[in-house]
C-alpha positions, 0 to 999 in steps of 0.5 A: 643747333641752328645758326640763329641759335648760337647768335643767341646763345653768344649774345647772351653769354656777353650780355651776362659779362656786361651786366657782371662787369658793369655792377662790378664797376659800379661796386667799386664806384661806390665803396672804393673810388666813391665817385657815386653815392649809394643810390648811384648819383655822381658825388663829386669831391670839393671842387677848389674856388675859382674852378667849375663844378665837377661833373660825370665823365663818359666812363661813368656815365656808361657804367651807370647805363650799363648796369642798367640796361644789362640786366633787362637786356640778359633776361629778354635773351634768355627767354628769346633762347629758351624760346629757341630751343623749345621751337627747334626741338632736341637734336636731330640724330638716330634715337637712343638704343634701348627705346621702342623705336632704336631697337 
């Protein structure tokens, strides 16, 4: 396997627990913590007279763009990996025994 190989493989194996941990999060946003509505705008409770409105915070915000992104990302890895591996072949070593050529 080729150096540049393994980075991908490594790179896609985060991206997949980005974009597993990131809807995970966003599940919670919406059904547990309901600071999201369905359709992933921020629903902020009521905000108290006198007091400004209620807005995103960073966490949410990069939840929100990771759940986004995530996925996009995951599939251009996985190609960019199948990619790889057909451009480099299978593994160099001696040929299995009981074929013409191993004998």
């Amino acid at each position: 396997m080729k150096p540049g190989t393994r980075v991908l493989k490594g790179a896609l194996v985060g991206a997949l627990a980005v974009w597993a941990s990131s809807w995970r999060i966003m599940y919670l946003e919406v059904h547990r913590w309901h600071h999201l509505d369905a359709r992933l705008r921020f629903a902020p409770p009521p905000t108290p007279p006198g007091f400004p409105p209620a807005r995103a915070g960073v966490p949410v915000r990069a939840a929100r763009a990771a759940a986004v992104l995530a996925p996009p990302v995951s599939v251009a890895l996985a190609c960019s990996c199948l990619r790889a591996a057909r451009l480099t072949g299978p593994a160099a070593g001696p040929p299995p025994r009981g074929t013409a050529t191993g004998r």
